[in-house]
N, C-alpha and C positions, 0 to 999 in steps of 0.2 A: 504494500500500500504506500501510496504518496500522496499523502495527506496534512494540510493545518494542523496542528494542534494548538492549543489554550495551554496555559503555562502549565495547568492541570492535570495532564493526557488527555484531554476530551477532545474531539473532533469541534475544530471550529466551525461554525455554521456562516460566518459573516465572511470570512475567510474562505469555504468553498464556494460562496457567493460569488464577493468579488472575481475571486479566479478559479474557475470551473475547470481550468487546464489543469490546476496546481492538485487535484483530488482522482491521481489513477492508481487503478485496481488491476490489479494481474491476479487471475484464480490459476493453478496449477493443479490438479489432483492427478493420479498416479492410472494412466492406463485412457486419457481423457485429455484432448488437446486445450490448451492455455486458450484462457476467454480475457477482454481484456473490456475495465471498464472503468463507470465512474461512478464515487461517493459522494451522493445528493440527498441534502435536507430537504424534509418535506411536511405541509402541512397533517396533522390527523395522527391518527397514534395514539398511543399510552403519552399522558401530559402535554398532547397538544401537536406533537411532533416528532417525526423519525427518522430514522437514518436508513438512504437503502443504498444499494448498488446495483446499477442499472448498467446492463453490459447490451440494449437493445433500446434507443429512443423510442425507436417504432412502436413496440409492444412494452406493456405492461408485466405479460407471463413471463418474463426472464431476471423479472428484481427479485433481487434474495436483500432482505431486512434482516440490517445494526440490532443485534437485542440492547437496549438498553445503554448505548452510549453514553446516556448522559450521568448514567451513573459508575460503569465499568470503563477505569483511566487506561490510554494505551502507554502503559508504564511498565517497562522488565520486572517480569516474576508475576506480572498480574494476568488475569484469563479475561477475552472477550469473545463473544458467540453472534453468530453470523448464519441468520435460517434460510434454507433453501428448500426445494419442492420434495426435500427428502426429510426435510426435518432439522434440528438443531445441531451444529458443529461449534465445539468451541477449541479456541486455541490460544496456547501460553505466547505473549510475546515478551519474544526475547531480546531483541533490540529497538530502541529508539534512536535515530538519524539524523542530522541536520540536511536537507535535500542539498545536491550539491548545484552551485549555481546555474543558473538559465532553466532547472529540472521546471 
């Protein structure tokens, strides 16, 4: 992921606003070619609002939903989960970044 962050870990929302370029998503699973997309806040949700990843403008059926971003910090050693049409996946991250310039 290539994403904002708030000095927090939380995914900035004003931040992927602004720069919609600055919020890409590479999905990789094992046996399944690499989908390649972007993390977009959205009206609706649990408190008003959500995180999704949208790897298809056109269509709807291809976002998989942020669980809970605004509470699960993308901070080393911490877990955040990420639903698709299979269900719940969640994953340890283990590094945080500074994007290297022009990214």
């Amino acid at each position: 992921m290539l994403v904002p962050l708030r000095p927090d870990g939380h995914p900035d929302a004003s931040g992927c606003r602004s720069s919609p370029t600055c919020c890409h998503i590479r999905r990789f699973w094992a046996g399944e070619p690499d989908r390649l997309g972007r993390l977009e806040h959205r009206a609706g949700g649990a408190d008003g609002a959500s995180w999704v990843i949208d790897y298809d403008e056109t269509t709807a059926t291809d976002d998989e939903a942020g669980y809970r971003f605004d509470i699960h910090a993308f901070v080393p050693g911490e877990y955040v989960t990420i639903r698709d049409r299979h269900g719940p996946h969640t994953f340890r991250v283990v590094a945080v970044e500074d994007a290297p310039a022009g990214a």
